[in-house]
CHARMM-style PDB file with segment names, atoms N, HN, CA, C and O in Angstrom:
ATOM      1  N   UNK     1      10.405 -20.338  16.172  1.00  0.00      PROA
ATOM      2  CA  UNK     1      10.798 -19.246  15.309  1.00  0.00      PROA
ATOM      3  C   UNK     1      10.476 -19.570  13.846  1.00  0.00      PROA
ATOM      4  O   UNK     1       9.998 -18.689  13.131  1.00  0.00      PROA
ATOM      5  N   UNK     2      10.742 -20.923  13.325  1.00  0.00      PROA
ATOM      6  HN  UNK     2      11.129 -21.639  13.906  1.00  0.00      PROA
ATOM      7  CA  UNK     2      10.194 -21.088  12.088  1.00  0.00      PROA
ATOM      8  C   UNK     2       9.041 -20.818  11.201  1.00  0.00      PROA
ATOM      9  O   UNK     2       8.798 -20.518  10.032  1.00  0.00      PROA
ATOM     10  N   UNK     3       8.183 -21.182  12.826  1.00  0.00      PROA
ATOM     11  HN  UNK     3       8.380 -21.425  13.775  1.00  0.00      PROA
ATOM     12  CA  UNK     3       6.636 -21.122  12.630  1.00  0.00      PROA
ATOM     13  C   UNK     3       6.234 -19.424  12.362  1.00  0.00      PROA
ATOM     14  O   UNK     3       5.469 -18.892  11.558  1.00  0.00      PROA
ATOM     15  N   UNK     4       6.884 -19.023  13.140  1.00  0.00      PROA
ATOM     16  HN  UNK     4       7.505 -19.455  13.794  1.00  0.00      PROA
ATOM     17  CA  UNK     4       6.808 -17.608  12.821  1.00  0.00      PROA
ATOM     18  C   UNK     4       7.326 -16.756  11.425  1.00  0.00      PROA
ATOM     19  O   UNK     4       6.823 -15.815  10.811  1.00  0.00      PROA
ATOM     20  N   UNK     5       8.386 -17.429  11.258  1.00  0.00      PROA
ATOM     21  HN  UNK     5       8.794 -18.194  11.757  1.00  0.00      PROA
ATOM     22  CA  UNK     5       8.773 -16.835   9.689  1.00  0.00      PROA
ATOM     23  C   UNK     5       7.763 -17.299   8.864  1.00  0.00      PROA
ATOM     24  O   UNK     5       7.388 -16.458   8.046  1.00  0.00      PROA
ATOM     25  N   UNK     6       7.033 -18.703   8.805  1.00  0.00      PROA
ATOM     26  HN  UNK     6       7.338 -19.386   9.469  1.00  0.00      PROA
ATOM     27  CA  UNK     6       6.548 -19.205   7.703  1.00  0.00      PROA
ATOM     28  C   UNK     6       5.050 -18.428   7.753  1.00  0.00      PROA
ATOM     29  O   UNK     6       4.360 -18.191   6.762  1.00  0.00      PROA
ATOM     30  N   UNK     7       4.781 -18.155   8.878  1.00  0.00      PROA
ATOM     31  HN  UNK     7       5.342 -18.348   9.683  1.00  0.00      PROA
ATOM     32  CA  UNK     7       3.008 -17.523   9.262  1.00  0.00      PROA
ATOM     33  C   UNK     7       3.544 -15.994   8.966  1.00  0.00      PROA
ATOM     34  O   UNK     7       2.534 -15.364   8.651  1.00  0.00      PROA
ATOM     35  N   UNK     8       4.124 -15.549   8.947  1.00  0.00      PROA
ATOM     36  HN  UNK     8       4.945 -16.060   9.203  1.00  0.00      PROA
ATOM     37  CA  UNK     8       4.871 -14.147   8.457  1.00  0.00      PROA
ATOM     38  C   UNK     8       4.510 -14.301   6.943  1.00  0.00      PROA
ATOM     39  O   UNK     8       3.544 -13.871   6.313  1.00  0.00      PROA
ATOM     40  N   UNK     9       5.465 -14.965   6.600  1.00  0.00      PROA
ATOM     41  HN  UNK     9       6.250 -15.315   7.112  1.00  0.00      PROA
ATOM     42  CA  UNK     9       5.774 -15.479   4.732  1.00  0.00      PROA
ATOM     43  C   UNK     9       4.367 -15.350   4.088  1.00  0.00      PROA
ATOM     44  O   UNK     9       4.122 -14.491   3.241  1.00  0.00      PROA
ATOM     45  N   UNK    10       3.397 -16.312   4.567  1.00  0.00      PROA
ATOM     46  HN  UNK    10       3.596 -17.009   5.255  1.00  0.00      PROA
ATOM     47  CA  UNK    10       2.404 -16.169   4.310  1.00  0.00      PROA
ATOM     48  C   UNK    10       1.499 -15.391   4.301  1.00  0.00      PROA
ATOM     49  O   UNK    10       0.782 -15.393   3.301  1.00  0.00      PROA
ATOM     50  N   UNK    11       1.219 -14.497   5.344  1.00  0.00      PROA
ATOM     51  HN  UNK    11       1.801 -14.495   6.157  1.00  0.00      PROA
ATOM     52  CA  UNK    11       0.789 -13.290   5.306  1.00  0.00      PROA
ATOM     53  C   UNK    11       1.219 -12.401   4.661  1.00  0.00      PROA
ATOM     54  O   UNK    11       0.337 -11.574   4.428  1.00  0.00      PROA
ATOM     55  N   UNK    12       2.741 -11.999   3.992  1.00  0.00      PROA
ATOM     56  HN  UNK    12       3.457 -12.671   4.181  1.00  0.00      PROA
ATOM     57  CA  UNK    12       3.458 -11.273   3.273  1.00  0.00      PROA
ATOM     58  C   UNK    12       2.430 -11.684   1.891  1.00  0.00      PROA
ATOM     59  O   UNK    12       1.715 -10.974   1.183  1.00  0.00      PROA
ATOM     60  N   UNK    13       2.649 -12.793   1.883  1.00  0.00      PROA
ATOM     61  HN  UNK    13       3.230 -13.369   2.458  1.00  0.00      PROA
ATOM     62  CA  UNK    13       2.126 -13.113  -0.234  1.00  0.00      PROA
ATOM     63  C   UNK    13       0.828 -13.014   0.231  1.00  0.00      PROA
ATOM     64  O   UNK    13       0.458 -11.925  -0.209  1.00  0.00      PROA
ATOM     65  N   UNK    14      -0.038 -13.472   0.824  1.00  0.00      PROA
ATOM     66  HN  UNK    14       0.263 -14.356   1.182  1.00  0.00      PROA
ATOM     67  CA  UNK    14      -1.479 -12.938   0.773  1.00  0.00      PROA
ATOM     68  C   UNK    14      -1.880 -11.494   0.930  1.00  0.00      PROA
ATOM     69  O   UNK    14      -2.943 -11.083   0.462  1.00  0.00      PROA
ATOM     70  N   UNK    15      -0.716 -10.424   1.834  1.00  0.00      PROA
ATOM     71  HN  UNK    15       0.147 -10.758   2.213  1.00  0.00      PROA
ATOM     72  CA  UNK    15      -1.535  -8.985   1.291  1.00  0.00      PROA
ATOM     73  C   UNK    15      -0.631  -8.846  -0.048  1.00  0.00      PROA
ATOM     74  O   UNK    15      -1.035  -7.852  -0.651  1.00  0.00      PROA
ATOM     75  N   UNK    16       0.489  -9.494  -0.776  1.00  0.00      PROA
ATOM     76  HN  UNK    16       0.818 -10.301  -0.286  1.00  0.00      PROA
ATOM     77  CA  UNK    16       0.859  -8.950  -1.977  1.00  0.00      PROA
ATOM     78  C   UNK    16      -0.119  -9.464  -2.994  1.00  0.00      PROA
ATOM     79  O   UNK    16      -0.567  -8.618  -3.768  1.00  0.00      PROA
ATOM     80  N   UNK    17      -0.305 -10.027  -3.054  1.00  0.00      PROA
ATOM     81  HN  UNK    17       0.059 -10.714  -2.424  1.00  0.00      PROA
ATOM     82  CA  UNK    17      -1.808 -10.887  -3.675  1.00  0.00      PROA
ATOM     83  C   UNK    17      -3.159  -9.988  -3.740  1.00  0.00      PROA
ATOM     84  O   UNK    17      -3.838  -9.872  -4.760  1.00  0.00      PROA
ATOM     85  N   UNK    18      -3.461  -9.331  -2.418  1.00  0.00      PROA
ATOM     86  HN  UNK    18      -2.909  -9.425  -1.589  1.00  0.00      PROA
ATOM     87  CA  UNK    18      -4.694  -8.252  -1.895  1.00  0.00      PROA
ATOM     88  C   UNK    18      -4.549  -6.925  -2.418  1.00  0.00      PROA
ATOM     89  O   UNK    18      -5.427  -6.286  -2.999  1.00  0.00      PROA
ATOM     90  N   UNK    19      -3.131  -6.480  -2.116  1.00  0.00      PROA
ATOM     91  HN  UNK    19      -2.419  -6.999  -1.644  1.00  0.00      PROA
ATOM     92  CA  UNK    19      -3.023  -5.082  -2.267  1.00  0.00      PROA
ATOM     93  C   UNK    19      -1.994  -4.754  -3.360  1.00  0.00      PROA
ATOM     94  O   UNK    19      -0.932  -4.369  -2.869  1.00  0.00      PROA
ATOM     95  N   UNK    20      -2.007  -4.799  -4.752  1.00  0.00      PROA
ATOM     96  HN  UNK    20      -2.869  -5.111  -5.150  1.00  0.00      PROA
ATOM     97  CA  UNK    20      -1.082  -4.816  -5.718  1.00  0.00      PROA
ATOM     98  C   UNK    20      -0.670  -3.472  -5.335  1.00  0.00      PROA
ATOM     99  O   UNK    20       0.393  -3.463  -4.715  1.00  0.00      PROA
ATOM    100  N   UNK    21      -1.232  -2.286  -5.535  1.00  0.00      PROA
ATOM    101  HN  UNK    21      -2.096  -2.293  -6.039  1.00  0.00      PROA
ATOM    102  CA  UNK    21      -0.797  -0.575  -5.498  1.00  0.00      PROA
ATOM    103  C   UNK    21       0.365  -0.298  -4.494  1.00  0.00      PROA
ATOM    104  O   UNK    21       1.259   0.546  -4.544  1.00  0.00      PROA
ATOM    105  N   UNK    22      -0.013  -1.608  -3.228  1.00  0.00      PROA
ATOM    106  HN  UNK    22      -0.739  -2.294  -3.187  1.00  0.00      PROA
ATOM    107  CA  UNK    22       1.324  -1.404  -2.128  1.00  0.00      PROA
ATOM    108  C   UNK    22       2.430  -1.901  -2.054  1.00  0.00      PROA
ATOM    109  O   UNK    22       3.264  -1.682  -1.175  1.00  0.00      PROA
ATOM    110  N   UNK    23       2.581  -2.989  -3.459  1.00  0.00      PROA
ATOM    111  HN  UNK    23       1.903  -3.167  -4.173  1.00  0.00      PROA
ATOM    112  CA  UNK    23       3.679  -3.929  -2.897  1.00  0.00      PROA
ATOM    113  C   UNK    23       4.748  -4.094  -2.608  1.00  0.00      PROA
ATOM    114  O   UNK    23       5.259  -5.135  -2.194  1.00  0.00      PROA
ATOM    115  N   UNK    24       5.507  -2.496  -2.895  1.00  0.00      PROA
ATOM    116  HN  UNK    24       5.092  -1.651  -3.232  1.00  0.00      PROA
ATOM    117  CA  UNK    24       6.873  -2.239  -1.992  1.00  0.00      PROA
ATOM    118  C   UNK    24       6.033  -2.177  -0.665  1.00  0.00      PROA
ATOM    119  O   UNK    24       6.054  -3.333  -0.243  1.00  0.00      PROA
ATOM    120  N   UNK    25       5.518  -1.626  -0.052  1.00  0.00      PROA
ATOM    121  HN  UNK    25       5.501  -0.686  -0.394  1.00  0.00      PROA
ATOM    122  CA  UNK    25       5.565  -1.363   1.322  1.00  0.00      PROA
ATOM    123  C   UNK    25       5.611  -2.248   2.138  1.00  0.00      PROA
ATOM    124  O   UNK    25       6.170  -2.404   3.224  1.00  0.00      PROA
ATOM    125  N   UNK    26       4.697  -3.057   1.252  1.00  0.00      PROA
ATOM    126  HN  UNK    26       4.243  -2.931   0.370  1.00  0.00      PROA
ATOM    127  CA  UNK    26       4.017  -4.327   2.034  1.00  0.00      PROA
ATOM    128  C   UNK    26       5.705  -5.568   2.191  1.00  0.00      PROA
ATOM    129  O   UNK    26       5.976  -6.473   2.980  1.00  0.00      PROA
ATOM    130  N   UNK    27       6.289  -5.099   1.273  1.00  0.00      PROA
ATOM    131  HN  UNK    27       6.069  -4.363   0.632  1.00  0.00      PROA
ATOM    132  CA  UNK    27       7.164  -5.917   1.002  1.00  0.00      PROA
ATOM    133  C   UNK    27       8.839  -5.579   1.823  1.00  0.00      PROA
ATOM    134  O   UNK    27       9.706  -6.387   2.157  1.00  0.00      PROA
ATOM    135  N   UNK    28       8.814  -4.370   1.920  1.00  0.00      PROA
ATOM    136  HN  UNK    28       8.110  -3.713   1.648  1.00  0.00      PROA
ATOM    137  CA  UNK    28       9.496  -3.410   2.928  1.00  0.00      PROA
ATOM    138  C   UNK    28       9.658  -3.829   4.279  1.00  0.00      PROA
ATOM    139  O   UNK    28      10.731  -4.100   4.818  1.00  0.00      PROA
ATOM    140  N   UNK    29       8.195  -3.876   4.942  1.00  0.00      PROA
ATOM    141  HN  UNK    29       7.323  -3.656   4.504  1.00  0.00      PROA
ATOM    142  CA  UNK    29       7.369  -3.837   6.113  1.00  0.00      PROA
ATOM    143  C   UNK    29       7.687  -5.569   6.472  1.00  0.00      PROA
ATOM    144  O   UNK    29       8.082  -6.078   7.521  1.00  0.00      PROA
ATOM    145  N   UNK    30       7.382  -6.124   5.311  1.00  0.00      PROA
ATOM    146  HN  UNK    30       7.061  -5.710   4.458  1.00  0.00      PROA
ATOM    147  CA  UNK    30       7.966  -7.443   5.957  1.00  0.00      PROA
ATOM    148  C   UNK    30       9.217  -7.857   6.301  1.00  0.00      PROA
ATOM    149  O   UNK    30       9.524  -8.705   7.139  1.00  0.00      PROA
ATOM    150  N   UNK    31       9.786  -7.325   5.728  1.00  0.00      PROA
ATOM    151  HN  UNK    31       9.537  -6.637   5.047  1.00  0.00      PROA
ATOM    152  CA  UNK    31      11.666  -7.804   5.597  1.00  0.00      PROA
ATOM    153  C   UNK    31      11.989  -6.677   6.785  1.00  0.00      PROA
ATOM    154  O   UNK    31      13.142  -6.883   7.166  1.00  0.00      PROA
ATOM    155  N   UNK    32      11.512  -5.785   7.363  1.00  0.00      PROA
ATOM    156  HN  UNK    32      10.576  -5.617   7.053  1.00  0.00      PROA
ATOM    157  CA  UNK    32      11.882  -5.138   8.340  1.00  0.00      PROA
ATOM    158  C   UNK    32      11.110  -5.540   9.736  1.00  0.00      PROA
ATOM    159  O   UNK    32      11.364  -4.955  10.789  1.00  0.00      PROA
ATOM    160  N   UNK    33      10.341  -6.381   9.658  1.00  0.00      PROA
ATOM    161  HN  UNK    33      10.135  -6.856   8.803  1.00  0.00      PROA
ATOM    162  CA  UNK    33       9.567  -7.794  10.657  1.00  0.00      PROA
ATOM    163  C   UNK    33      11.022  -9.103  11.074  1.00  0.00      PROA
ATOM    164  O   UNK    33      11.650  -9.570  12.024  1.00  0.00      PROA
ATOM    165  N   UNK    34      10.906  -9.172   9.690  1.00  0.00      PROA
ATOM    166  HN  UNK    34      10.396  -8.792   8.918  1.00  0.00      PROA
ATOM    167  CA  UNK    34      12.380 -10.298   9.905  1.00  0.00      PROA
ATOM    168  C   UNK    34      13.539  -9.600  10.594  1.00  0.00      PROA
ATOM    169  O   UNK    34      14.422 -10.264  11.136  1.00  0.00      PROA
ATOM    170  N   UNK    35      13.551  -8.451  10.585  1.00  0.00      PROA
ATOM    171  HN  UNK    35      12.834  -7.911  10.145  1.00  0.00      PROA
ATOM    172  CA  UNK    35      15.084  -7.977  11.204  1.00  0.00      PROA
ATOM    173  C   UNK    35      14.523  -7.921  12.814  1.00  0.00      PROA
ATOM    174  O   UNK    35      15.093  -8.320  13.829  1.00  0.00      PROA
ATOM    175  N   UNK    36      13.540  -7.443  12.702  1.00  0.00      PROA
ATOM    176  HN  UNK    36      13.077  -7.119  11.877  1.00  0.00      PROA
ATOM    177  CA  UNK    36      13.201  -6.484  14.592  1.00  0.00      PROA
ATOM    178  C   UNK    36      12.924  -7.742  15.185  1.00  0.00      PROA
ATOM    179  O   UNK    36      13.110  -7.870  16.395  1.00  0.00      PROA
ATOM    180  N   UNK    37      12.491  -8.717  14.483  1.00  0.00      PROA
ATOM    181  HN  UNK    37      12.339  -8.613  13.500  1.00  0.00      PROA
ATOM    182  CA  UNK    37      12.094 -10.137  15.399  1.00  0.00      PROA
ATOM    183  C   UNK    37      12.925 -10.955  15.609  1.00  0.00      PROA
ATOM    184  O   UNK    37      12.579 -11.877  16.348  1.00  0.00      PROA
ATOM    185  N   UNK    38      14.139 -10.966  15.140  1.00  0.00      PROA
ATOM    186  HN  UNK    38      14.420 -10.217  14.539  1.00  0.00      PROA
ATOM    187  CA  UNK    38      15.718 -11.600  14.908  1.00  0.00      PROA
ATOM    188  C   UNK    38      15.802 -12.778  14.138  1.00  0.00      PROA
ATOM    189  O   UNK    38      16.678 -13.629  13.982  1.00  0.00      PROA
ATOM    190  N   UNK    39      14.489 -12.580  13.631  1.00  0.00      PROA
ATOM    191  HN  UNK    39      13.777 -11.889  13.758  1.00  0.00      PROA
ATOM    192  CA  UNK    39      14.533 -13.998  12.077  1.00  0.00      PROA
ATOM    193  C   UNK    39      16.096 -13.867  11.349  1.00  0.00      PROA
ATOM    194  O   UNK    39      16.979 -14.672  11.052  1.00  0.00      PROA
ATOM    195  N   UNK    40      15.962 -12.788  11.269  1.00  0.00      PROA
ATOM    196  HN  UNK    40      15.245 -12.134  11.510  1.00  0.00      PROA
ATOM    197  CA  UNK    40      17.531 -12.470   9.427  1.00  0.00      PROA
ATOM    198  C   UNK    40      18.268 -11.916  10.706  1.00  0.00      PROA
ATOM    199  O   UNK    40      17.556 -11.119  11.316  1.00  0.00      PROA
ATOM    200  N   UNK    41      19.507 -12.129  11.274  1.00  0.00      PROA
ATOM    201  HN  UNK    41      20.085 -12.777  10.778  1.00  0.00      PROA
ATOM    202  CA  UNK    41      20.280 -10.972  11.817  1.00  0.00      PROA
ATOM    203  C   UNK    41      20.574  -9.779  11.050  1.00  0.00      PROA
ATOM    204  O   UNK    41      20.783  -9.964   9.851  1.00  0.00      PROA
ATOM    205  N   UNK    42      20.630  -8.681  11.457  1.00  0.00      PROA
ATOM    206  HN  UNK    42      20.460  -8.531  12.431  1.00  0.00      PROA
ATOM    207  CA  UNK    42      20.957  -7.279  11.065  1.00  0.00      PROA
ATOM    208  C   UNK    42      22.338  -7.603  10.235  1.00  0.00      PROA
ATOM    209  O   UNK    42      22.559  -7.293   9.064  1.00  0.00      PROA
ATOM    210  N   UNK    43      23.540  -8.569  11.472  1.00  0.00      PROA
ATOM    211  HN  UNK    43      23.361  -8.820  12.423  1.00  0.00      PROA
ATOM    212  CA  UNK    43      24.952  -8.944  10.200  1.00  0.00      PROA
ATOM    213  C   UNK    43      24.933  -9.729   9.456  1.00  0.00      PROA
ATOM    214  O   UNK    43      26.036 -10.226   9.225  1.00  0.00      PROA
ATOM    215  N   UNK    44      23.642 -10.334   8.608  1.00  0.00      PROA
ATOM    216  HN  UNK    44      22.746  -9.931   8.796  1.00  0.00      PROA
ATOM    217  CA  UNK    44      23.452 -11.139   7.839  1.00  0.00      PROA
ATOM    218  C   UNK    44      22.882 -10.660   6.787  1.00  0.00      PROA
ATOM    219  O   UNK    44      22.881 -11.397   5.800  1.00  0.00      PROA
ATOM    220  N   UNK    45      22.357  -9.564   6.692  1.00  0.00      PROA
ATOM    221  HN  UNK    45      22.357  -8.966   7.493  1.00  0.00      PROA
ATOM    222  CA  UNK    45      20.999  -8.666   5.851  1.00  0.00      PROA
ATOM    223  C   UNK    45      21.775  -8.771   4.577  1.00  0.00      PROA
ATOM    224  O   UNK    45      21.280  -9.476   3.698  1.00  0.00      PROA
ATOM    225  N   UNK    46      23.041  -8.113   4.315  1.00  0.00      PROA
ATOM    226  HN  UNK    46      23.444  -7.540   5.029  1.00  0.00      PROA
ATOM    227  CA  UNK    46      23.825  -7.725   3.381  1.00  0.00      PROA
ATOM    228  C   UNK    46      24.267  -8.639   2.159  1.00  0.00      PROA
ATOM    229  O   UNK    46      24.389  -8.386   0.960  1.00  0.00      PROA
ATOM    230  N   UNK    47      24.518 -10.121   3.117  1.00  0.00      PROA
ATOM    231  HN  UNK    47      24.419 -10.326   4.091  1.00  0.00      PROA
ATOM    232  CA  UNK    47      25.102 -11.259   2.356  1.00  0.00      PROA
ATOM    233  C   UNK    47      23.843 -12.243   2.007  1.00  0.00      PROA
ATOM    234  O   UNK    47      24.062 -13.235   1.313  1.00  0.00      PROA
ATOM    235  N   UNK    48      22.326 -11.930   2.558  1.00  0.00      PROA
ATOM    236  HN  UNK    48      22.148 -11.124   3.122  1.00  0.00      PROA
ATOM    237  CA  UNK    48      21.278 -12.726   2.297  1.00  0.00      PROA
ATOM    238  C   UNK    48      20.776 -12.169   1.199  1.00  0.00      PROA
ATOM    239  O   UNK    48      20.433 -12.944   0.306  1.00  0.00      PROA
ATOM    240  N   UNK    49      20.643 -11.010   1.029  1.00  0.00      PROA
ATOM    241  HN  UNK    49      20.922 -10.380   1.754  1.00  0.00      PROA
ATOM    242  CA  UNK    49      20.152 -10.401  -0.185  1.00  0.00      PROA
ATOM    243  C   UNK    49      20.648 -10.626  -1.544  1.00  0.00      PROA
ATOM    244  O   UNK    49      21.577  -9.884  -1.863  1.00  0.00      PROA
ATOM    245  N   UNK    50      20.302 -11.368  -2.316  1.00  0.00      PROA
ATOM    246  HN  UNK    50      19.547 -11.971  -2.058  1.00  0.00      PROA
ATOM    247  CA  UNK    50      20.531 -11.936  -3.485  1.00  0.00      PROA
ATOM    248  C   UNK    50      20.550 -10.855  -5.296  1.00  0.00      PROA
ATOM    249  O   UNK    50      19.996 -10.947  -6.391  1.00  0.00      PROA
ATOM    250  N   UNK    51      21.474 -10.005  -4.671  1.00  0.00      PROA
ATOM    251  HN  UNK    51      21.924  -9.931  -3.781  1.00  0.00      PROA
ATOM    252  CA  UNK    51      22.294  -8.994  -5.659  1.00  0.00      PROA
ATOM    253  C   UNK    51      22.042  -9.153  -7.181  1.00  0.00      PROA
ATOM    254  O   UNK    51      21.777  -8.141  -7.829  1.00  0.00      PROA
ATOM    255  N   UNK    52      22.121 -10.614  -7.919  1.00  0.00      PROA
ATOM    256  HN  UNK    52      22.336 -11.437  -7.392  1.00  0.00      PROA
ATOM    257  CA  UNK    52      22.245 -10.815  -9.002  1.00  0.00      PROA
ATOM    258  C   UNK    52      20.589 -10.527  -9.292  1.00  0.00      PROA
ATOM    259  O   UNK    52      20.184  -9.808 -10.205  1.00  0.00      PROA
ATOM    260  N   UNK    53      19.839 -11.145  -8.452  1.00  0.00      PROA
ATOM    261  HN  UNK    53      20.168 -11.729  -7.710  1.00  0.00      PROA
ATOM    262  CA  UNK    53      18.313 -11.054  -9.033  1.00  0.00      PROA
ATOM    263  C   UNK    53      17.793  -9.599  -8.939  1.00  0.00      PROA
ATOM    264  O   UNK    53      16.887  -9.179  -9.660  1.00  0.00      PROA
ATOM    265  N   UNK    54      18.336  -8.967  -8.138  1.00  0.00      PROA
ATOM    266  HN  UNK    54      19.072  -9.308  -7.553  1.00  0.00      PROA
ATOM    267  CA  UNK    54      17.874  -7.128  -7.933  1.00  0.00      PROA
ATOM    268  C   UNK    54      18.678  -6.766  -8.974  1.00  0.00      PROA
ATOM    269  O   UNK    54      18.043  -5.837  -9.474  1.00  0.00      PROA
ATOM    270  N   UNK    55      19.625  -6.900  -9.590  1.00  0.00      PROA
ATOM    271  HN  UNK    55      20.141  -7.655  -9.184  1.00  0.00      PROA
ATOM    272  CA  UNK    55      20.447  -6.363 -10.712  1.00  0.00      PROA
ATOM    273  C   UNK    55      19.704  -6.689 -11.898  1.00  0.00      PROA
ATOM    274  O   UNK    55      19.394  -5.787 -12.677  1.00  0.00      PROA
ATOM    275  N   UNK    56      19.396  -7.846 -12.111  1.00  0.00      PROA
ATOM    276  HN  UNK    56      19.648  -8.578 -11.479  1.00  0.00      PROA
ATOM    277  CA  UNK    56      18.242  -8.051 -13.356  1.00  0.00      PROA
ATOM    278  C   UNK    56      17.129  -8.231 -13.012  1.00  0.00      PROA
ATOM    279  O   UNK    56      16.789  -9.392 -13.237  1.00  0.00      PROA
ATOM    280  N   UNK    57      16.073  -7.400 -12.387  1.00  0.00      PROA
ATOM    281  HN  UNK    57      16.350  -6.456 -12.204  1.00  0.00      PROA
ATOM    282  CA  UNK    57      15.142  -7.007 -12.024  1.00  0.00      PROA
ATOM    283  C   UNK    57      14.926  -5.092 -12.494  1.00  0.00      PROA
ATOM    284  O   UNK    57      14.166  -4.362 -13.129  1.00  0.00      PROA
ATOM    285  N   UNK    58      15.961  -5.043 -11.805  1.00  0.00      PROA
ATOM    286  HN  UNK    58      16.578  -5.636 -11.289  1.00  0.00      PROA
ATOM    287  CA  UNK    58      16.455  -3.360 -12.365  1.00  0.00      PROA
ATOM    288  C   UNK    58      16.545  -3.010 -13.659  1.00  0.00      PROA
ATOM    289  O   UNK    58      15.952  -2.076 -14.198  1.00  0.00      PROA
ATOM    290  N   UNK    59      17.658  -4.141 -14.392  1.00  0.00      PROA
ATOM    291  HN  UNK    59      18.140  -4.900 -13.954  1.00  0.00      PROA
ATOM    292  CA  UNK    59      18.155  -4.079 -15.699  1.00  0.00      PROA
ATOM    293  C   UNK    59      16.370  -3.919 -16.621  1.00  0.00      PROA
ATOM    294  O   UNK    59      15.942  -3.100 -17.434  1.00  0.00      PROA
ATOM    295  N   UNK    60      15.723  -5.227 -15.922  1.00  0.00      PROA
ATOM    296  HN  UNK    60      16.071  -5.892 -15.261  1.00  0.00      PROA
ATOM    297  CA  UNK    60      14.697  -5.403 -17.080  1.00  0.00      PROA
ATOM    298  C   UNK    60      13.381  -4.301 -17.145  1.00  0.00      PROA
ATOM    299  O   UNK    60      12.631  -4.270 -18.120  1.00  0.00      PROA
ATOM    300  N   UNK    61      13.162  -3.082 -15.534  1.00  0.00      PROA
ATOM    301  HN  UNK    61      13.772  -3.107 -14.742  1.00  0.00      PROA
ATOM    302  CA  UNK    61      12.942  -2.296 -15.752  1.00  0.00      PROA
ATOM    303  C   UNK    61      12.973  -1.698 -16.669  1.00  0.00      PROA
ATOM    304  O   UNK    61      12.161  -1.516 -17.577  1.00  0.00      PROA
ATOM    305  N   UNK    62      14.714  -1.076 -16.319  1.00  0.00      PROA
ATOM    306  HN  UNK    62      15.373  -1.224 -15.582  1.00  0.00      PROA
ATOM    307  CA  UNK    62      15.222  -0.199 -17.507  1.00  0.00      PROA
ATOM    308  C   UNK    62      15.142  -0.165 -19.050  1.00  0.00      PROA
ATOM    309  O   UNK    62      14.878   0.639 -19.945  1.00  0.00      PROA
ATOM    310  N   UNK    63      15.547  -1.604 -18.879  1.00  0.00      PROA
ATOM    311  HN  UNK    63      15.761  -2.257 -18.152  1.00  0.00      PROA
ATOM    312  CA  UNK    63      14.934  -2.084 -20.604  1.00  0.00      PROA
ATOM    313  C   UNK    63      12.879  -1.763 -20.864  1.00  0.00      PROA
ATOM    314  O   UNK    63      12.498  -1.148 -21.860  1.00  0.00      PROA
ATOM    315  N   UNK    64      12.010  -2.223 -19.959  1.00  0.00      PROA
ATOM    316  HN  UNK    64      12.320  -2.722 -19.150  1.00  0.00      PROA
ATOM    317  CA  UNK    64      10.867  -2.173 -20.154  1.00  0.00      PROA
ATOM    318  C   UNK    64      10.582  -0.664 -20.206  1.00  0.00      PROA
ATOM    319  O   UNK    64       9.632  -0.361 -20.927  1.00  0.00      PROA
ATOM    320  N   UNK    65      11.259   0.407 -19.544  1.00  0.00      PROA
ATOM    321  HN  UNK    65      12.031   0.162 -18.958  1.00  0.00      PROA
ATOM    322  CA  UNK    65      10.779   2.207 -19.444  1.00  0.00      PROA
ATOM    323  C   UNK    65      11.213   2.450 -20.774  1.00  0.00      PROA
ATOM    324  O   UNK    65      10.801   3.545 -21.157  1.00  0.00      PROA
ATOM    325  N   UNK    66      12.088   1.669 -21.875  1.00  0.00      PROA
ATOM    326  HN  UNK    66      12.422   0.779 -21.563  1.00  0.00      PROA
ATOM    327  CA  UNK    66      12.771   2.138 -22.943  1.00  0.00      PROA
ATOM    328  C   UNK    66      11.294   2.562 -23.708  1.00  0.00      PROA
ATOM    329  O   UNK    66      10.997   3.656 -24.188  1.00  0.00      PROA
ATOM    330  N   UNK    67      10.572   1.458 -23.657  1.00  0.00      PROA
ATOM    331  HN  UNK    67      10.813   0.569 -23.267  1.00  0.00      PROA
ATOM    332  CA  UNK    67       9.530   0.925 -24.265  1.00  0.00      PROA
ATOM    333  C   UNK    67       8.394   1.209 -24.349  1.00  0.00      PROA
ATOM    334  O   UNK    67       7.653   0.919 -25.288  1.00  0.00      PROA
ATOM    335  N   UNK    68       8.005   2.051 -22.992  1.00  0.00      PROA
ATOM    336  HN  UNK    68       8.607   2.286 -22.229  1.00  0.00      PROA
ATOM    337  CA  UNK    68       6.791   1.983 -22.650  1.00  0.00      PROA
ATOM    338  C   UNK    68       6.054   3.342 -22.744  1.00  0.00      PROA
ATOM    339  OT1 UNK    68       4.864   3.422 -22.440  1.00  0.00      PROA
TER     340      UNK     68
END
């Protein structure tokens, strides 16, 4: 199973690398690989997702649309 997350992983950053215009999807599409294949459990999704970095990711959006 490892081998599989990490050959996943990798393929994830090489099409984000390939295809900039897609990289929600691409990025979507992977993390919904990890659930259907039982890498991340479905009751784990919630507490793996790392809140503080999507909160200032968002924030620095918001700040960058002030701007732009």
């Amino acid at each position: 199973m490892k081998t599989l997350a990490l050959i996943l992983f990798i393929l994830t950053y090489v099409c984000l690398l390939a295809f900039p215009k897609i990289r929600t999807y691409i990025a979507l599409a992977s993390a919904a690989i990890f659930v259907i294949l039982g890498i991340l459990p479905l009751s784990e999704l919630m507490v793996t997702i790392d809140w503080n970095v999507i909160l200032m990711i968002t924030g620095t959006m918001g700040i960058v649309s002030f701007f732009h």
